[in-house]
Each structure stands twice: as C-alpha cells, then as structure tokens.
LOMARTOR-400792 format. One line per field, with one value per atom (N, C-alpha, C): chain; residue number from 1; x, y, z negated. Coordinates in nm, 4 decimals, padded with zeros to 6 digits, always signed. Layout:
// LOMARTOR-400792
chaine = [A  ...];
num = [NUM  ...];
east = [X  ...];
north = [Y  ...];
up = [Z  ...];
END
This chain:
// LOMARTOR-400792
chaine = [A  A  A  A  A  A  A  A  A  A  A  A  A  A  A  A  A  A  A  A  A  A  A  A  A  A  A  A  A  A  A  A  A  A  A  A  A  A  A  A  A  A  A  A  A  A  A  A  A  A  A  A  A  A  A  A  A  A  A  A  A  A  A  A  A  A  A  A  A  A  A  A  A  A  A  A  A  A  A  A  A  A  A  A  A  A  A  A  A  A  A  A  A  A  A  A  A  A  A  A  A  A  A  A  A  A  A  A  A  A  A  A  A  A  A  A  A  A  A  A  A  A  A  A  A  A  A  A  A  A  A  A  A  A  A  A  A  A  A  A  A  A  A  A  A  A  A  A  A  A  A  A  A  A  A  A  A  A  A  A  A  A  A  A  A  A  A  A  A  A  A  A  A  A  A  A  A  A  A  A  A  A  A  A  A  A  A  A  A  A  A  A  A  A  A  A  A  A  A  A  A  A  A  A  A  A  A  A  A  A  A  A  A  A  A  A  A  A  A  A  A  A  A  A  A  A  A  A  A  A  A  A  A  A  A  A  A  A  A  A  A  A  A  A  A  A  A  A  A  A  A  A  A  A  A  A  A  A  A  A  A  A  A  A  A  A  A  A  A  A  A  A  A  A  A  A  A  A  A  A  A  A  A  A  A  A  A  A  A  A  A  A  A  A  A  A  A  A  A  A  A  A  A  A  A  A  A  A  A  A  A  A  A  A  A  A  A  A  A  A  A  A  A  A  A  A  A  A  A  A  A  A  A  A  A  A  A  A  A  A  A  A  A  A  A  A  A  A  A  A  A  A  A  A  A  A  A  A  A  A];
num = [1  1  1  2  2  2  3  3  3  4  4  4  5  5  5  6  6  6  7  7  7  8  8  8  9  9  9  10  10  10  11  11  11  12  12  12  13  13  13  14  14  14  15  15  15  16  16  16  17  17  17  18  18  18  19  19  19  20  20  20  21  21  21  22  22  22  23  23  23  24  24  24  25  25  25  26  26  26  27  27  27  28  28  28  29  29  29  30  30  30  31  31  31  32  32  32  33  33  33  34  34  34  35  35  35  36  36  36  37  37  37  38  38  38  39  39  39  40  40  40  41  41  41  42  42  42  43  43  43  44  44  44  45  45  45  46  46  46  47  47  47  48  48  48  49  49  49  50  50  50  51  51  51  52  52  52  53  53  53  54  54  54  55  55  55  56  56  56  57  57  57  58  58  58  59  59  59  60  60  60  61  61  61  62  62  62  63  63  63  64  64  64  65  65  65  66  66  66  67  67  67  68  68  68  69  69  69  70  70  70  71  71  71  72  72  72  73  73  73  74  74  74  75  75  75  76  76  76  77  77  77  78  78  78  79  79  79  80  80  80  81  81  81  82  82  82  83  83  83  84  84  84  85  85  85  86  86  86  87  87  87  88  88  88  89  89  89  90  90  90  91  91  91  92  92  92  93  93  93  94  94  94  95  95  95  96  96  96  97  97  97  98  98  98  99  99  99  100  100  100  101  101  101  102  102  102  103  103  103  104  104  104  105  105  105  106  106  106  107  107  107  108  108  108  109  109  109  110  110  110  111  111  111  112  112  112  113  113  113  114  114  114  115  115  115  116  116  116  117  117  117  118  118  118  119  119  119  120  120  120];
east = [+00.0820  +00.0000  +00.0864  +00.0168  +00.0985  -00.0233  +00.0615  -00.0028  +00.0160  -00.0693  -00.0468  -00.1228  -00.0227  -00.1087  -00.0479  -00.1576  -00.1316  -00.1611  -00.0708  -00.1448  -00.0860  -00.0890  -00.0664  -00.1578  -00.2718  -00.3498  -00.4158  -00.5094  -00.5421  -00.6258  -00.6710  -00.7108  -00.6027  -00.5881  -00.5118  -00.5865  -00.5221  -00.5707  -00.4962  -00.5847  -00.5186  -00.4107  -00.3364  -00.2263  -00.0710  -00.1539  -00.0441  -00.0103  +00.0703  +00.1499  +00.1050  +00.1062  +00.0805  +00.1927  +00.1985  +00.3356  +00.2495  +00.1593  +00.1123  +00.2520  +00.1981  +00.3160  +00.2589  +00.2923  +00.2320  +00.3041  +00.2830  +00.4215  +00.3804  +00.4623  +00.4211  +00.5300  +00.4491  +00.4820  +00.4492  +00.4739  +00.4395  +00.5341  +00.4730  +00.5692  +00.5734  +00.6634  +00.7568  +00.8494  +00.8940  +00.9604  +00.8597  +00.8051  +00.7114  +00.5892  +00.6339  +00.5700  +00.6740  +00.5910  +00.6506  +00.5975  +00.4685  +00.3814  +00.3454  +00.3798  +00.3009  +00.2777  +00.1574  +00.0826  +00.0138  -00.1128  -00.2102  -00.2977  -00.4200  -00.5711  -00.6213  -00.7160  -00.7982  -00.8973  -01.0838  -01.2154  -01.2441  -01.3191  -01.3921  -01.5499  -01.5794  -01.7704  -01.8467  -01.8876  -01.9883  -01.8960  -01.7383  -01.6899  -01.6176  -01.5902  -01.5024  -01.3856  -01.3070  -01.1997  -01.0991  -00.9784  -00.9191  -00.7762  -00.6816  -00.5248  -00.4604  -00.3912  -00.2914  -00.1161  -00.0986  +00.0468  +00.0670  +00.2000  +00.2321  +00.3550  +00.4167  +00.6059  +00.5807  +00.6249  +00.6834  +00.8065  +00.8789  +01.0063  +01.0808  +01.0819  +01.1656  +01.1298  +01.0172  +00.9599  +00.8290  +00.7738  +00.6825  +00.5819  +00.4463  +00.3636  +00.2807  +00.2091  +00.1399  +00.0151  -00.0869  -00.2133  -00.2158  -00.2756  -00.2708  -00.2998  -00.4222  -00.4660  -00.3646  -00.2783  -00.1859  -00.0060  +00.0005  +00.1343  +00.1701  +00.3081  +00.4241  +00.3924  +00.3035  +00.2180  +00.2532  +00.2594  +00.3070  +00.4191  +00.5064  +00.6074  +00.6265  +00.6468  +00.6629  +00.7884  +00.8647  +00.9511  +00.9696  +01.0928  +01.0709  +01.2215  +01.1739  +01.2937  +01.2716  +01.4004  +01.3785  +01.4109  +01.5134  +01.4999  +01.3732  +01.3158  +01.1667  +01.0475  +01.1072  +01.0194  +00.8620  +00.8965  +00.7412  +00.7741  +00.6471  +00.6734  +00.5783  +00.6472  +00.5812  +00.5485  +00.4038  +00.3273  +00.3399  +00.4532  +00.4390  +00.3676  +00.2409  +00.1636  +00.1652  +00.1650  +00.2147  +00.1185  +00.1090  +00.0271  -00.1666  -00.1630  -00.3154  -00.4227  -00.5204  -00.6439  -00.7412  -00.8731  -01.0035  -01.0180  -01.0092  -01.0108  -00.9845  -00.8670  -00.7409  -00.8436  -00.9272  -01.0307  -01.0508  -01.0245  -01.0299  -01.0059  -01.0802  -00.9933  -00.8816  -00.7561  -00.6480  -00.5992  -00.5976  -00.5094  -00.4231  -00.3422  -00.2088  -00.2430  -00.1398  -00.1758  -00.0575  -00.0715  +00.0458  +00.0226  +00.0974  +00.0595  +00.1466  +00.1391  +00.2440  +00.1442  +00.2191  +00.2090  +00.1272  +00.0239  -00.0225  +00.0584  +00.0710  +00.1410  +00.0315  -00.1444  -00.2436  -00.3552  -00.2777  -00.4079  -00.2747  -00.3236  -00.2548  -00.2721  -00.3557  -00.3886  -00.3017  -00.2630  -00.1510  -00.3278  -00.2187  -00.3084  -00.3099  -00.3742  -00.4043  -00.4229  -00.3290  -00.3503  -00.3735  -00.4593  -00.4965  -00.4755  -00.4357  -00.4531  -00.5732  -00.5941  -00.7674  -00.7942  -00.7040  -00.6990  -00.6883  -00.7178  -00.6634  -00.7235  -00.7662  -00.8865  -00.7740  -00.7402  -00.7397  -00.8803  -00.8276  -00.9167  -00.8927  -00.8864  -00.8561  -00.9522  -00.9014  -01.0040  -01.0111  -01.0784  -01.0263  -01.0021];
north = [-00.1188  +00.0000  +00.1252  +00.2480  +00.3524  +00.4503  +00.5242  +00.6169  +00.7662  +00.8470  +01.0385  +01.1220  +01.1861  +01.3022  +01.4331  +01.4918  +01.6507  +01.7501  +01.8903  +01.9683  +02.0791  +02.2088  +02.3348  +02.4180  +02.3486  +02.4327  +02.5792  +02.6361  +02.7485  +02.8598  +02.9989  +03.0499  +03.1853  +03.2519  +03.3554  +03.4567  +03.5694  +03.6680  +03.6367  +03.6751  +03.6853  +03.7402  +03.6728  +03.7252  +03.6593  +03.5691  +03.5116  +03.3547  +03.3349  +03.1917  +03.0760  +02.9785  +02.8549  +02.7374  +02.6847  +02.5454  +02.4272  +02.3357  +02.2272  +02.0942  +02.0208  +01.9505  +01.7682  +01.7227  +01.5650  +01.4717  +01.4020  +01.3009  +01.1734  +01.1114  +00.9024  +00.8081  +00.7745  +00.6040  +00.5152  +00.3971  +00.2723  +00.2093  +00.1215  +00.0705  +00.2352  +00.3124  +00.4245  +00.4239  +00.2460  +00.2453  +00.1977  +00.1491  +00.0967  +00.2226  +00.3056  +00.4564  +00.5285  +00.5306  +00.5508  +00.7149  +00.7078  +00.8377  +00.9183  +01.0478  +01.1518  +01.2731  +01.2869  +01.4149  +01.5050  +01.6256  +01.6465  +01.7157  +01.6722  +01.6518  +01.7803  +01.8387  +01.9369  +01.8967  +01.9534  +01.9778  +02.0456  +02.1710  +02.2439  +02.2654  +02.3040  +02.2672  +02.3150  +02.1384  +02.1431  +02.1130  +02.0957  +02.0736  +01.8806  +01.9013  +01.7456  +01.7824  +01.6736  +01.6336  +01.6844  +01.7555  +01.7767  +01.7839  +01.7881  +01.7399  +01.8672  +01.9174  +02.0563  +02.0021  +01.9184  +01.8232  +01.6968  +01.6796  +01.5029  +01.4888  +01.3819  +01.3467  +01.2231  +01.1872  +01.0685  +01.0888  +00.9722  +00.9382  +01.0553  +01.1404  +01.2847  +01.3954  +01.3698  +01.4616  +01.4819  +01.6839  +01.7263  +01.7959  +01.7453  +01.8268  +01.9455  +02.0333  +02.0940  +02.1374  +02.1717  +02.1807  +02.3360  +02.3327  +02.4724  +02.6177  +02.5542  +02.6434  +02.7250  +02.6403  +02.7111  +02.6893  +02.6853  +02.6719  +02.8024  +02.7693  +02.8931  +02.9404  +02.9294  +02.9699  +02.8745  +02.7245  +02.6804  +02.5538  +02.4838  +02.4193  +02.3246  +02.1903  +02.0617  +02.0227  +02.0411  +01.9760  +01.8610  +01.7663  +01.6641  +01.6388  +01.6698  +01.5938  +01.4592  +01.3706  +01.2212  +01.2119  +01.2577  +01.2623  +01.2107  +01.2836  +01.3127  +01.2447  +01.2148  +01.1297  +01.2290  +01.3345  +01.4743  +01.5037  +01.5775  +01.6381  +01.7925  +01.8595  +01.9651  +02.0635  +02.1313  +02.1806  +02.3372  +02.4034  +02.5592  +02.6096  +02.6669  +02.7705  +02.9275  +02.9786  +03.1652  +03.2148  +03.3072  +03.4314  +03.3287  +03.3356  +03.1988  +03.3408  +03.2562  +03.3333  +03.2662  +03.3482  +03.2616  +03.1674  +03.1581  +02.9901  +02.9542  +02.9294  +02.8512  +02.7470  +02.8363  +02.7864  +02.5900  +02.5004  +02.3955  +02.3427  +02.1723  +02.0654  +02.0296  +02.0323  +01.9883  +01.8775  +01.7438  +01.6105  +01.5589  +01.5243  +01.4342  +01.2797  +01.2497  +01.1237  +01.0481  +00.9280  +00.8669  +00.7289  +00.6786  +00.5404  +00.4448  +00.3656  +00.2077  +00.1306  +00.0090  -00.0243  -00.1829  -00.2638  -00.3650  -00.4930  -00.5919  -00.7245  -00.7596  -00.7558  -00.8128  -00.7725  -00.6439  -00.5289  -00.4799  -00.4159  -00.3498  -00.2064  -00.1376  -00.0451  -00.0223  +00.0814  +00.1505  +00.1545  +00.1207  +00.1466  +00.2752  +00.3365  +00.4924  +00.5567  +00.6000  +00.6662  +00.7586  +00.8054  +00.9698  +00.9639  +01.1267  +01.1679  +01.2487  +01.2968  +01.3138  +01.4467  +01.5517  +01.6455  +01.7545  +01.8727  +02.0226  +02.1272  +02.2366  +02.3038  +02.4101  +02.4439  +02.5865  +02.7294  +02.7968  +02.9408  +03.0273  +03.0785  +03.2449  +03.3413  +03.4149  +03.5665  +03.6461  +03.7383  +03.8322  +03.9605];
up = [+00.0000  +00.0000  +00.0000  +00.0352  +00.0407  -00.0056  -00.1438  -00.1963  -00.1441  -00.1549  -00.1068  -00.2002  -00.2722  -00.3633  -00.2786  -00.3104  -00.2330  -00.2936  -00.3282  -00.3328  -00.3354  -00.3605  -00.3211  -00.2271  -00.2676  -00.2019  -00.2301  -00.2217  -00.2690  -00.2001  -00.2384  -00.1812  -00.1928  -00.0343  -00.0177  +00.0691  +00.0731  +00.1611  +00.3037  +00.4362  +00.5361  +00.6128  +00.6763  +00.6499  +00.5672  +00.4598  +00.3350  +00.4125  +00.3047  +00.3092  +00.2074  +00.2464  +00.1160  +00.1971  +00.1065  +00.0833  +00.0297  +00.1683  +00.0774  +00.0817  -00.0250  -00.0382  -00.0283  -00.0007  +00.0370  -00.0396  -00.1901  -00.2209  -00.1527  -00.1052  -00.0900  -00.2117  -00.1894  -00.3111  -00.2490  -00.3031  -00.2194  -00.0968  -00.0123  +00.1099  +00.1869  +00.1436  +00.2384  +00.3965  +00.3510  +00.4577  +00.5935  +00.5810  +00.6440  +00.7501  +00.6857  +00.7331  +00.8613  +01.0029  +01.1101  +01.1449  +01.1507  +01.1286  +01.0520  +00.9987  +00.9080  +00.9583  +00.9322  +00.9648  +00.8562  +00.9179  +00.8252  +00.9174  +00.8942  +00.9314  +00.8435  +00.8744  +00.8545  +00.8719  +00.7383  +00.8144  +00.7160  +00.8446  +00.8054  +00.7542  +00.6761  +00.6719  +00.7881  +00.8561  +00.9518  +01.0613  +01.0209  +01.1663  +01.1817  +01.3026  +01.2826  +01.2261  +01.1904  +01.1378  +01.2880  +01.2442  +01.3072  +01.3320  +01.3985  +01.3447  +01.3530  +01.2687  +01.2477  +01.2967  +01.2449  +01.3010  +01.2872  +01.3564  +01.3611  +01.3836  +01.2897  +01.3212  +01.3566  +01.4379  +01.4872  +01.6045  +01.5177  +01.6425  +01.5734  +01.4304  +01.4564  +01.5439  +01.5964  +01.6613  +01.5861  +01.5973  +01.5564  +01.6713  +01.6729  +01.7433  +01.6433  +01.7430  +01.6547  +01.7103  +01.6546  +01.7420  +01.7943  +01.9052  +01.9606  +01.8085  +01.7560  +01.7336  +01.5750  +01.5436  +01.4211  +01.4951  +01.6447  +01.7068  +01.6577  +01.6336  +01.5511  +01.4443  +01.3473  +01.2500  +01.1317  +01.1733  +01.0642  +01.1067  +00.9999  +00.9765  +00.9092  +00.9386  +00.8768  +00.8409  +00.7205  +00.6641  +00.5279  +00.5372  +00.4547  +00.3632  +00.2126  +00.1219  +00.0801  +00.1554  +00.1984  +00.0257  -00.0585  -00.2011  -00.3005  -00.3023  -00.3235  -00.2681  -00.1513  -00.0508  -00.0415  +00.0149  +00.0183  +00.1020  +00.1631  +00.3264  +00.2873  +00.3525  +00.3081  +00.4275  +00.4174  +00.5218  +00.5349  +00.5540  +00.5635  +00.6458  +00.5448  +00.6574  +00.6261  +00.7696  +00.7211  +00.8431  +00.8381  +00.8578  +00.8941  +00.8063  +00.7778  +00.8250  +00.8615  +00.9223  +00.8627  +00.8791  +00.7448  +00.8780  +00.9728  +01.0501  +00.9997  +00.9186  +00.8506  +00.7286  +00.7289  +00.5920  +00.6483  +00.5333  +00.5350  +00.4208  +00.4007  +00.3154  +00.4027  +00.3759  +00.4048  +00.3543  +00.4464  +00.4223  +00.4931  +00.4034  +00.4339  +00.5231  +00.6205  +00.6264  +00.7037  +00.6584  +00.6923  +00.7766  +00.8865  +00.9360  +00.9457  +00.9864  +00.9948  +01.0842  +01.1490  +01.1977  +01.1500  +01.2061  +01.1176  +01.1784  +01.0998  +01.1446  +01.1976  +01.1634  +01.2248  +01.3543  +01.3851  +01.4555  +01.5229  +01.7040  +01.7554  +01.7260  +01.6422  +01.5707  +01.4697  +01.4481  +01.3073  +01.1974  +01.0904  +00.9178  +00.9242  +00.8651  +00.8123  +00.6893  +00.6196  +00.4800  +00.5008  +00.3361  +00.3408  +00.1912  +00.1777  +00.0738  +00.0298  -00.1353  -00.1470  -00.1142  -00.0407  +00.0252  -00.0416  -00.0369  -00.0883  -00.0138  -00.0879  -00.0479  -00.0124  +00.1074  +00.1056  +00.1755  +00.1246  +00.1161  +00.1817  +00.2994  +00.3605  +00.3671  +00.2833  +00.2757  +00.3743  +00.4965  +00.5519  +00.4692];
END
C-alpha cells in the first residue's frame, strides 16, 4: 500500500502563493507516477500536473504559474503555486501510481486532499 497526507493548504488573496506539500509512506519504490488533481464545486476532477520518467507536465490552465519539486529525504513532493487566481479555488489532491502485477492499468492513490481558497 501507499499512503499520502497533504497539506498546506489554505485560503489567500489573489495574487499570493501557497506550498502544498504531499508526504508518501508505504511501497515508495514501487511509485513511477506523481501528480495532483484538482475539483472544483460542480466541476469534474481535473489534473494541475504530472512526473513521470523525470519529466513534468502541466495543465494549460496554471502553465508557468506553478512548480513541482521533490525531497527524496523526506520522501514529499511539493506543489508551488504563485500568482493563484479565485479559478485557482479547489480541493487539491495528491496522487500517486504504480504499476499492477495483475491489470494493464496503473493502481491509483490519493490523498484526502486540501482546500485551497482564492479571494479576488
């Protein structure tokens, strides 16, 4: 199993910065994929970024805006977001994948997510 607590979330004015932070426990090594998923009330679930391979994507709508870095120490990945807009408004979750010995489908963790807030 692979555990994800998250948090640093919050409410800020537009304009500001927040640092969410993602820890894992559990089978770590076994983790090929990490990202974090966004939803808004009333909207779908949606993806903000993704590492795999050492490579990071990012979704159009927060490109250059925010930043995915990781202390392998600590084993946390952490989600810098800056100049946030009340779009920005979401539960924010962590999530992590691997690959199954039984399914050509990757497993999917989540963490129990983190409210952030943007004020205009």
């Amino acid at each position: 199993q692979v555990h994800l607590v998250e948090s640093g979330g919050g409410s800020v004015q537009a304009g500001g910065s927040l640092r969410l932070s993602c820890a894992a426990s559990g089978s770590r090594s076994s983790i090929n994929i990490m990202g974090w998923y966004r939803q808004a009330p009333g909207k779908q679930r949606e993806l903000v970024a993704l590492t795999s391979g050492g490579s990071t994507n990012y979704a159009d709508s927060v490109q250059g805006r925010v930043t995915i870095s990781r202390d392998n120490d600590k084993h946390t990945e952490y989600l810098q977001m800056n100049s946030l807009k009340p779009e920005d408004t979401a539960v924010y979750y962590c999530n992590a994948q691997r690959r199954s010995y039984y399914s050509a489908a990757n497993i999917h963790y989540w963490g129990q997510g983190t409210q952030v807030t943007v004020s205009s």
